[in-house]
PDB file of N, H, CA, C and O in Angstrom:
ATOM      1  N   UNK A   1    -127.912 -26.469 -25.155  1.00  0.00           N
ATOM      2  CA  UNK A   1    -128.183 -26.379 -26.581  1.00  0.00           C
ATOM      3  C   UNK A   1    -128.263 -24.901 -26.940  1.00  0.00           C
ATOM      4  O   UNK A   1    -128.737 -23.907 -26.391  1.00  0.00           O
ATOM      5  N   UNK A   2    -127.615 -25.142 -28.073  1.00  0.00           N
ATOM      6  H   UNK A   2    -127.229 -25.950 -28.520  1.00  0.00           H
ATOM      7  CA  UNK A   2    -127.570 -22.659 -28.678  1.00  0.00           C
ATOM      8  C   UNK A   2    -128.812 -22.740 -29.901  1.00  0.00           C
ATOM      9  O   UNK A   2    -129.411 -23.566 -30.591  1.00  0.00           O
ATOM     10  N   UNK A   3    -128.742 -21.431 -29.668  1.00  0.00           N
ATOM     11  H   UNK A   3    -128.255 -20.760 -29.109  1.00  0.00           H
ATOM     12  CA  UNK A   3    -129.950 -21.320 -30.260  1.00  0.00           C
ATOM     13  C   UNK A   3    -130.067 -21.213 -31.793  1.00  0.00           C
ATOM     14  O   UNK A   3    -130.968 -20.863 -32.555  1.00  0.00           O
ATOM     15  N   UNK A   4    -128.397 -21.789 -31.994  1.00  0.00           N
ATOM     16  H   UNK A   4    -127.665 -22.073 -31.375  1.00  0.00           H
ATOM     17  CA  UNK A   4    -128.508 -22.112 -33.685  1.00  0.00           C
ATOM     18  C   UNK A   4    -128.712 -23.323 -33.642  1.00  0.00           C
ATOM     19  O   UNK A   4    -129.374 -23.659 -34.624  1.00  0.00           O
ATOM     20  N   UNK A   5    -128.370 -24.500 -32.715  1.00  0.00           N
ATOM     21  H   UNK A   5    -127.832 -24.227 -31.918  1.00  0.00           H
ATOM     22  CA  UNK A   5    -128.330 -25.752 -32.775  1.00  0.00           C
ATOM     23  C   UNK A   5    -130.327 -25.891 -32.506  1.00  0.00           C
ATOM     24  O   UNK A   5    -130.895 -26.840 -33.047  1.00  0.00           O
ATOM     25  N   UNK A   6    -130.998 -25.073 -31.829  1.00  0.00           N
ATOM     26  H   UNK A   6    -130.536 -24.303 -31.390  1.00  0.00           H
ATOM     27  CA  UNK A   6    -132.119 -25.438 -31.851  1.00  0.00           C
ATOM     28  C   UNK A   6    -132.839 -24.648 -33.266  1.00  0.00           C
ATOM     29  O   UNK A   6    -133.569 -25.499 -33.773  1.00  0.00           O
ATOM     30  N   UNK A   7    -132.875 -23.936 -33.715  1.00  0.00           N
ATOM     31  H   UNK A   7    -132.282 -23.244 -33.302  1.00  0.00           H
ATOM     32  CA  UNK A   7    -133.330 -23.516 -35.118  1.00  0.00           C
ATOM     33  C   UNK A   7    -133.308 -24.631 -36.182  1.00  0.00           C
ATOM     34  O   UNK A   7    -134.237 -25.052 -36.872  1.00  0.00           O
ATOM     35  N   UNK A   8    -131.329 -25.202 -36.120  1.00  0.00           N
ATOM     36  H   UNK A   8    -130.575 -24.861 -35.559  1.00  0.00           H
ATOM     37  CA  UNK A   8    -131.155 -26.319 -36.997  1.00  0.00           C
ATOM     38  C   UNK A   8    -132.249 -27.871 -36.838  1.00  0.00           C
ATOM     39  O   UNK A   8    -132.621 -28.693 -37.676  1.00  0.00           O
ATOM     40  N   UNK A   9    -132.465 -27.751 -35.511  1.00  0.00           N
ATOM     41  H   UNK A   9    -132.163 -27.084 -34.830  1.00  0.00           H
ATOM     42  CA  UNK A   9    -133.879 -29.121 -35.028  1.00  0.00           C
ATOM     43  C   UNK A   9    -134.866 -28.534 -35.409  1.00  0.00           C
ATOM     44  O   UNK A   9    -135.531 -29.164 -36.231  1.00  0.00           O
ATOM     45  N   UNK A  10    -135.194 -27.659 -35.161  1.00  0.00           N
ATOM     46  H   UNK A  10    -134.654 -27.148 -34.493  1.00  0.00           H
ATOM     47  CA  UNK A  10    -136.156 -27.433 -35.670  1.00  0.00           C
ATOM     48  C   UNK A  10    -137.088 -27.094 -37.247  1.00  0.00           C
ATOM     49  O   UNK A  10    -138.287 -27.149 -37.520  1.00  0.00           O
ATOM     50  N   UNK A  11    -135.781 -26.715 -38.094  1.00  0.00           N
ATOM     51  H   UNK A  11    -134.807 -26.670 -37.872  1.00  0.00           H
ATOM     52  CA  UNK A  11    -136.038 -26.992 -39.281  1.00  0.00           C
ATOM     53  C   UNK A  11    -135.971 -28.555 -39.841  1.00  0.00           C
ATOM     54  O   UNK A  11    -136.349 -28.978 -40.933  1.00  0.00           O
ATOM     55  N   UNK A  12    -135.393 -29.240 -38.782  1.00  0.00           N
ATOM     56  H   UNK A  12    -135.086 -28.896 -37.895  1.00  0.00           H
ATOM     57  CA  UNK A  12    -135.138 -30.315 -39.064  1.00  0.00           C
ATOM     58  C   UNK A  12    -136.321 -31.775 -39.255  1.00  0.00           C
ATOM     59  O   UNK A  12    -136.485 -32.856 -39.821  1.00  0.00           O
ATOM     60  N   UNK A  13    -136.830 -30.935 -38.435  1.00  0.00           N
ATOM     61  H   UNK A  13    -136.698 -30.057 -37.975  1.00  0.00           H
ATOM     62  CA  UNK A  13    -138.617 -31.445 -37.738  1.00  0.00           C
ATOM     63  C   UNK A  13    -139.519 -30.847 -39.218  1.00  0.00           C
ATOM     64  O   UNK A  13    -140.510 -31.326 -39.769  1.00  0.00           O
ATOM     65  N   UNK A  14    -138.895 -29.915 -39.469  1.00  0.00           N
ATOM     66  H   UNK A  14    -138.090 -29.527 -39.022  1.00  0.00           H
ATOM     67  CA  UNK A  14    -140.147 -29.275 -40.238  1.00  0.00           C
ATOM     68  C   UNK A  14    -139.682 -29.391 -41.671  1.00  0.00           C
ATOM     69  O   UNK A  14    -140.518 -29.834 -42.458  1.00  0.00           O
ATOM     70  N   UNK A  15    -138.066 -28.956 -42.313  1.00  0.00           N
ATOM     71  H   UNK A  15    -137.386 -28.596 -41.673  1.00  0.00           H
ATOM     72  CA  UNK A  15    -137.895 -29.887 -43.440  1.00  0.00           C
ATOM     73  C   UNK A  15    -136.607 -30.273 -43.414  1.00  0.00           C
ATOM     74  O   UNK A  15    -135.722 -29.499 -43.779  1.00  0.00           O
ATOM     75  N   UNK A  16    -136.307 -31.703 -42.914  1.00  0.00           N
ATOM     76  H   UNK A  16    -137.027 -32.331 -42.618  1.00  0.00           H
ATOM     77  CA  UNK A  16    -134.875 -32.516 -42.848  1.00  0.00           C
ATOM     78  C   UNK A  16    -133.900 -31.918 -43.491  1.00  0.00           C
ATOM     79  O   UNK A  16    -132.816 -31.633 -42.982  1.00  0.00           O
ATOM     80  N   UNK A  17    -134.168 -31.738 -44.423  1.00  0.00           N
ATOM     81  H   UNK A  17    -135.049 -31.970 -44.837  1.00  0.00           H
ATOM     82  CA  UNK A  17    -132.962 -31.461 -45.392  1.00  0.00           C
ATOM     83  C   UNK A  17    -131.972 -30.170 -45.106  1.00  0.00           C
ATOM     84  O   UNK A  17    -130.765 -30.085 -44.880  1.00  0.00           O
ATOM     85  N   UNK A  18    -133.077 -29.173 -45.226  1.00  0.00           N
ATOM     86  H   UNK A  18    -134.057 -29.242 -45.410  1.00  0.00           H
ATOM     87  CA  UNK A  18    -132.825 -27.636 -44.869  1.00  0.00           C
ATOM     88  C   UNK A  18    -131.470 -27.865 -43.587  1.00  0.00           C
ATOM     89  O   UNK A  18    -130.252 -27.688 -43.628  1.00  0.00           O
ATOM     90  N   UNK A  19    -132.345 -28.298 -42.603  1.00  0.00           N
ATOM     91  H   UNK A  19    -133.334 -28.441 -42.570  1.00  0.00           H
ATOM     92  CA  UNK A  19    -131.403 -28.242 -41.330  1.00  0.00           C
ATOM     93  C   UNK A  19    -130.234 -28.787 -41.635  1.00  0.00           C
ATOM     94  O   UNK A  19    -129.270 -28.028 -41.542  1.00  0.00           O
ATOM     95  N   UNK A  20    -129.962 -30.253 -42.089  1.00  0.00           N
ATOM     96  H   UNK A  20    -130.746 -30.870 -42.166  1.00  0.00           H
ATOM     97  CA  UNK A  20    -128.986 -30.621 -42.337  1.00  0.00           C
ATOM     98  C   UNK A  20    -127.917 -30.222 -43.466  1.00  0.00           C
ATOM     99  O   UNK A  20    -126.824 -30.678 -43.802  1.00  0.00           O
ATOM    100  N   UNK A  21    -128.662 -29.250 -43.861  1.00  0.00           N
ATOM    101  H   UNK A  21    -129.549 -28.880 -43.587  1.00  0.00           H
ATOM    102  CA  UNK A  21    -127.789 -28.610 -44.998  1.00  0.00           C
ATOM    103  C   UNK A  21    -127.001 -27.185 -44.275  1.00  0.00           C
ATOM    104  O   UNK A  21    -125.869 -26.813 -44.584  1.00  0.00           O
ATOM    105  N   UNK A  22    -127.838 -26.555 -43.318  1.00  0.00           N
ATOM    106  H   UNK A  22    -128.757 -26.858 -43.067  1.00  0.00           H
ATOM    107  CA  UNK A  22    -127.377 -25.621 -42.339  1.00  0.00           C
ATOM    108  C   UNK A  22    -126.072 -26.002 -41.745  1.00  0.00           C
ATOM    109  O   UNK A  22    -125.267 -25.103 -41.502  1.00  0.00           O
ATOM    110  N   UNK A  23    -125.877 -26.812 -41.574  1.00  0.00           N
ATOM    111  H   UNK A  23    -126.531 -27.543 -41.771  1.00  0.00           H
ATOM    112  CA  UNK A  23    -124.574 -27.499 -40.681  1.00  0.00           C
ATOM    113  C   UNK A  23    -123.525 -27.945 -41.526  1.00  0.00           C
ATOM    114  O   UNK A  23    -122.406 -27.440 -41.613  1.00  0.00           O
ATOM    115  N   UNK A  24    -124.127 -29.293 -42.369  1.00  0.00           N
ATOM    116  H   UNK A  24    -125.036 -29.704 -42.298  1.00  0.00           H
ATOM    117  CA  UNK A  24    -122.845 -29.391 -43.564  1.00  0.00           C
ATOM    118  C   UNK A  24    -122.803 -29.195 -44.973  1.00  0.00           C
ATOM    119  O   UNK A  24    -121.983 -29.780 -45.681  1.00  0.00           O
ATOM    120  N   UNK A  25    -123.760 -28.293 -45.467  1.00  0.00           N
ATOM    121  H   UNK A  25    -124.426 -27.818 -44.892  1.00  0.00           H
ATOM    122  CA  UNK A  25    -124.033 -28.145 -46.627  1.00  0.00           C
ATOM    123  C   UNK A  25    -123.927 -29.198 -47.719  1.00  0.00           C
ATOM    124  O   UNK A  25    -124.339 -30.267 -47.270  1.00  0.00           O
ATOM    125  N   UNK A  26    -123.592 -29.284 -48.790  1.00  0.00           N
ATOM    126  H   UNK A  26    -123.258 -28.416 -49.155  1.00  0.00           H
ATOM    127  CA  UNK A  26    -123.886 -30.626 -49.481  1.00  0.00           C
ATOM    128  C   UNK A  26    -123.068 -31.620 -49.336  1.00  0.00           C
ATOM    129  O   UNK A  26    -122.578 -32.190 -50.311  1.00  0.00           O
ATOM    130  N   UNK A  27    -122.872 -31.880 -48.383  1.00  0.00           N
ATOM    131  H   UNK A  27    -123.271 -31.417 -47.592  1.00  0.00           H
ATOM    132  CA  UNK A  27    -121.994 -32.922 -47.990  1.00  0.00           C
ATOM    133  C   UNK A  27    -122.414 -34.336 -47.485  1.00  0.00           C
ATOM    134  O   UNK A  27    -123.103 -34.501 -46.478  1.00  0.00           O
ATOM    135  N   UNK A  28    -122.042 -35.125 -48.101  1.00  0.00           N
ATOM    136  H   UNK A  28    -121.482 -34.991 -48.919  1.00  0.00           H
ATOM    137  CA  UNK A  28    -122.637 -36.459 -47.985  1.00  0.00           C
ATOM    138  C   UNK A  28    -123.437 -36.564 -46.884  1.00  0.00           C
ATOM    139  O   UNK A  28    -123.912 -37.684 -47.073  1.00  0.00           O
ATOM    140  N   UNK A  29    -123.975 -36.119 -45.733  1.00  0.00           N
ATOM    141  H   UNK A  29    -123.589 -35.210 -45.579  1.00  0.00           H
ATOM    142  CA  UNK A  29    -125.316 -36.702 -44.964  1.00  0.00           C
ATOM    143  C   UNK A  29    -126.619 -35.140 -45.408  1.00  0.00           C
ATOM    144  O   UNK A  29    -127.713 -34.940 -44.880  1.00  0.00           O
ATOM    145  N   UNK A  30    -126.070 -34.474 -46.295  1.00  0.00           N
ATOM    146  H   UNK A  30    -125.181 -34.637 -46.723  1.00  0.00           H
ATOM    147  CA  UNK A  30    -127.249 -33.712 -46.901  1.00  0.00           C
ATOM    148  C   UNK A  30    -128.091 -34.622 -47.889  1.00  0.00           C
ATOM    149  O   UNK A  30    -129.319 -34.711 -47.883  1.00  0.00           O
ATOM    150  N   UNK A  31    -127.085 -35.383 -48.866  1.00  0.00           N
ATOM    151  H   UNK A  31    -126.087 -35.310 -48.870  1.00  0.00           H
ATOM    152  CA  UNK A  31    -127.675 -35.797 -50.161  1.00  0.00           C
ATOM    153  C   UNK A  31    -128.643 -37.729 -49.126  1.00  0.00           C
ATOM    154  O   UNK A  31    -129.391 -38.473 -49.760  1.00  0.00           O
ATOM    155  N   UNK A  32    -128.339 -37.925 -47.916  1.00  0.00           N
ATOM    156  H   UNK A  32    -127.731 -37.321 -47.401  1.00  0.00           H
ATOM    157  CA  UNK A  32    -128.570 -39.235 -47.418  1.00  0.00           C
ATOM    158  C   UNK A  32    -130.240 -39.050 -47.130  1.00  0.00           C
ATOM    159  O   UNK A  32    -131.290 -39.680 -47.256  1.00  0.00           O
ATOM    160  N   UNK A  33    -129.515 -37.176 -46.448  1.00  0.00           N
ATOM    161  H   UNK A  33    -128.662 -36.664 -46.345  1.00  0.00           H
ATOM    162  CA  UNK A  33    -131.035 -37.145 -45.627  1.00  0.00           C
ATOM    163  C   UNK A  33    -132.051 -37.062 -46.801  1.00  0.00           C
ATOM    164  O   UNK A  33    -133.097 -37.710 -46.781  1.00  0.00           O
ATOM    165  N   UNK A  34    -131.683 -36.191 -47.886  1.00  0.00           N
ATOM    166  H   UNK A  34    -130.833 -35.665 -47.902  1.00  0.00           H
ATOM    167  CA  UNK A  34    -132.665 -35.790 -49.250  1.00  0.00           C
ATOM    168  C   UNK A  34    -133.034 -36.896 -49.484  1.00  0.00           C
ATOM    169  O   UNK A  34    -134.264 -36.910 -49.530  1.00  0.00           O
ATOM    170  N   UNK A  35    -132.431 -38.226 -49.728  1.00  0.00           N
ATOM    171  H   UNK A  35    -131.432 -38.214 -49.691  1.00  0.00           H
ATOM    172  CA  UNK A  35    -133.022 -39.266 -49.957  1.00  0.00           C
ATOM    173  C   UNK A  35    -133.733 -40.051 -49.324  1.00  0.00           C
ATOM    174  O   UNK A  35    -134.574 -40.660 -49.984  1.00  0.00           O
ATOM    175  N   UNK A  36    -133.652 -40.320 -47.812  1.00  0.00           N
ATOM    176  H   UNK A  36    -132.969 -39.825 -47.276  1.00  0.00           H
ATOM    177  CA  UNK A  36    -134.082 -40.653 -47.272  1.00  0.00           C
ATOM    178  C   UNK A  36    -135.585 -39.839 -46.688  1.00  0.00           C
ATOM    179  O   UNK A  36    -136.443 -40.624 -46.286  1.00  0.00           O
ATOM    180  N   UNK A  37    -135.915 -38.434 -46.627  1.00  0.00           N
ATOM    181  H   UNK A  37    -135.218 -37.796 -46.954  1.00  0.00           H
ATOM    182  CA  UNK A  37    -137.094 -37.567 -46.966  1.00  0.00           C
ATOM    183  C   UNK A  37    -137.740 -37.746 -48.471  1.00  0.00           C
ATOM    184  O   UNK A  37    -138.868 -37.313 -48.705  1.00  0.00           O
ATOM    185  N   UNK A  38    -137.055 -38.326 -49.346  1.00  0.00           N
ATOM    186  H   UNK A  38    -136.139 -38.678 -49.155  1.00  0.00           H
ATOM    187  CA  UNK A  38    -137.899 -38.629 -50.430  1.00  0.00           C
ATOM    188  C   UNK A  38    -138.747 -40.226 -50.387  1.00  0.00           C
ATOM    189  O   UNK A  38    -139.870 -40.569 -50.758  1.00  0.00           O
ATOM    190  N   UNK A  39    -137.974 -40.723 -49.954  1.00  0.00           N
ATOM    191  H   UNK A  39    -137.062 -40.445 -49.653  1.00  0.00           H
ATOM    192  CA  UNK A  39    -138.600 -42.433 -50.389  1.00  0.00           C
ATOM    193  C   UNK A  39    -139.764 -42.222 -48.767  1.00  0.00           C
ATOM    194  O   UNK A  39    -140.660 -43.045 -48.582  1.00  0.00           O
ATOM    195  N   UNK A  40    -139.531 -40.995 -47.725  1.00  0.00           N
ATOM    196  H   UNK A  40    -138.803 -40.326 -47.876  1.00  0.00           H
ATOM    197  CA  UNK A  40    -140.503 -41.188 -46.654  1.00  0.00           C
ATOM    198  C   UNK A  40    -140.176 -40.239 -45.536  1.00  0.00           C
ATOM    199  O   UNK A  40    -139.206 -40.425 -44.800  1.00  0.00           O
ATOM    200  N   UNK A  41    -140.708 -39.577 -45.458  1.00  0.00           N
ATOM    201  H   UNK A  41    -141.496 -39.427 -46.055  1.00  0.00           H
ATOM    202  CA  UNK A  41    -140.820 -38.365 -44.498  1.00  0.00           C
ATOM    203  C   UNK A  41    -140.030 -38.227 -42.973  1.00  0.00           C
ATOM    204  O   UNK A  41    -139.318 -37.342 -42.499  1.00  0.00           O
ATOM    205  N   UNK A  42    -140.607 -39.804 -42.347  1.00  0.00           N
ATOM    206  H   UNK A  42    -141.185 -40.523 -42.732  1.00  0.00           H
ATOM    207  CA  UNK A  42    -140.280 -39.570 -40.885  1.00  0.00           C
ATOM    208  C   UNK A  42    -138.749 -40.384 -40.628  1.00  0.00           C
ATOM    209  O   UNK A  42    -138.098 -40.448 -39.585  1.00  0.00           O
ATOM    210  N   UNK A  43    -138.439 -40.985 -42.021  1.00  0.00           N
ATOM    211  H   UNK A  43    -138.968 -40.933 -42.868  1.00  0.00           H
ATOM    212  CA  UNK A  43    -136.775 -41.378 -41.658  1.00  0.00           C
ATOM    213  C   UNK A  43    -135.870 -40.309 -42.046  1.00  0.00           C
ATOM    214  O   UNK A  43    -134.711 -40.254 -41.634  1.00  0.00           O
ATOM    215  N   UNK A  44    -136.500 -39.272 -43.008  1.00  0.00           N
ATOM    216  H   UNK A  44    -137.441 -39.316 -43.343  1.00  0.00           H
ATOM    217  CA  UNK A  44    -135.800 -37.999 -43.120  1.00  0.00           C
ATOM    218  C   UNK A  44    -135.681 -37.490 -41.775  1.00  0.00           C
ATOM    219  O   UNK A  44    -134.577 -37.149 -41.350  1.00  0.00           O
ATOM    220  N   UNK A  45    -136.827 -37.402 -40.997  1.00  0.00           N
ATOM    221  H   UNK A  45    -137.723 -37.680 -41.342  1.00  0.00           H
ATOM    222  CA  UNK A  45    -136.495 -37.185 -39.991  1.00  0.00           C
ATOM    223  C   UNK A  45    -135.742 -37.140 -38.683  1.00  0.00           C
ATOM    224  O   UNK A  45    -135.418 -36.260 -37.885  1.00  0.00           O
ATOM    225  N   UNK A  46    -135.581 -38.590 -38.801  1.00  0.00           N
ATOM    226  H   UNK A  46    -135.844 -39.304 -39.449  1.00  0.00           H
ATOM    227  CA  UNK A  46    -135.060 -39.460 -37.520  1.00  0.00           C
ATOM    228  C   UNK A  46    -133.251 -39.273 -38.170  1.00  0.00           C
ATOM    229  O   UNK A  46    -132.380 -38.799 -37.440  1.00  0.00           O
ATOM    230  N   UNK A  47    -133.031 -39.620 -39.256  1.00  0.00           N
ATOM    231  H   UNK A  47    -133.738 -40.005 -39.850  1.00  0.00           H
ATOM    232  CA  UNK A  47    -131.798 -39.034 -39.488  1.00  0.00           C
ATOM    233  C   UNK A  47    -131.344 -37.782 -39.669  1.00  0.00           C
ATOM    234  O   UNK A  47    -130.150 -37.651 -39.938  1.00  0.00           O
ATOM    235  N   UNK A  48    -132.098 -36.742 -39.572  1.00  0.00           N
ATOM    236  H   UNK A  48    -133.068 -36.849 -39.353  1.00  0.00           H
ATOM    237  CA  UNK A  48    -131.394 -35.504 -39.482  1.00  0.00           C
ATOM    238  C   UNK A  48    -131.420 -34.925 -37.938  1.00  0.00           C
ATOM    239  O   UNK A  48    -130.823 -33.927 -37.535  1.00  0.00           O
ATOM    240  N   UNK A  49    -132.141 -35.681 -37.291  1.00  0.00           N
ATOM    241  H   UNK A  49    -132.626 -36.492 -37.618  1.00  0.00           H
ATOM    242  CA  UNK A  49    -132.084 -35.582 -35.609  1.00  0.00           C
ATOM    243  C   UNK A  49    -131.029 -35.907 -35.235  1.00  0.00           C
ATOM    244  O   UNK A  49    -130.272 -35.220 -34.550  1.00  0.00           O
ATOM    245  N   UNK A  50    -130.752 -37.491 -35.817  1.00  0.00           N
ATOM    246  H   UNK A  50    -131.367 -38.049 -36.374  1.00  0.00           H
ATOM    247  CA  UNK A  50    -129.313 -38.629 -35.279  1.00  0.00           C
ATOM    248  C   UNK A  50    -128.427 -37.125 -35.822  1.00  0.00           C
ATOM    249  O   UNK A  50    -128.085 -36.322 -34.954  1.00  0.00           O
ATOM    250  N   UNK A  51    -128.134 -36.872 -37.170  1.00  0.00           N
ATOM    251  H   UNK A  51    -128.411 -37.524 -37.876  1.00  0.00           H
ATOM    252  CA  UNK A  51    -126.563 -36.222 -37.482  1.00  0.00           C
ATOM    253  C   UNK A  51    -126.581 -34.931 -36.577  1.00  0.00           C
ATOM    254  O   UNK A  51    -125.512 -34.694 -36.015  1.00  0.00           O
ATOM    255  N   UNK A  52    -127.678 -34.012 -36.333  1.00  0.00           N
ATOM    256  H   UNK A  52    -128.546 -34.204 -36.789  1.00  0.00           H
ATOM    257  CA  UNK A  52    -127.525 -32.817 -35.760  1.00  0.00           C
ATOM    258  C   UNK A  52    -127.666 -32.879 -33.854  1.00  0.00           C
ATOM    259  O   UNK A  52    -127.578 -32.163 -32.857  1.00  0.00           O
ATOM    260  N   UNK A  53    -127.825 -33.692 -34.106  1.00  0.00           N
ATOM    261  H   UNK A  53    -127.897 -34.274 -34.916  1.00  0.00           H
ATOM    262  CA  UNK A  53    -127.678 -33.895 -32.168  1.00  0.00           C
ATOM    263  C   UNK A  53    -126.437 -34.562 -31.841  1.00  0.00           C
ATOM    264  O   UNK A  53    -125.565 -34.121 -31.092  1.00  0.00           O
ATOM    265  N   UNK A  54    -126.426 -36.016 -32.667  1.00  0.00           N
ATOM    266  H   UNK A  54    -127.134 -36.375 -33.276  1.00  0.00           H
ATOM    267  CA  UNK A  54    -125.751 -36.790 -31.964  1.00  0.00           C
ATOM    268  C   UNK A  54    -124.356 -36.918 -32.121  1.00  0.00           C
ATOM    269  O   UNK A  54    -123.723 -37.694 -31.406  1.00  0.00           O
TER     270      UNK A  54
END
């Protein structure tokens, strides 16, 4: 793992969106994760883990 790919988890942990916007900017799994961090925190989460890892 590089140490942009761990910055991107780690903002990712701390605010979903950010990270996932680092990688594909507003591109349809930015606006999924925003939504999904709005209706609840820890599925923002779990999906910006799934797109930036997996």
């Amino acid at each position: 793992m590089g140490s942009a790919t761990f910055i991107e988890v780690l903002l990712a942990i701390l605010l979903p969106p950010v990270g996932v916007f680092l990688r594909f900017g507003c591109g349809m799994e930015f606006w999924i994760d925003l939504l999904l961090t709005i209706l609840g925190y820890i599925p923002g989460i779990i999906y910006a883990l799934y797109v930036l890892v997996g």
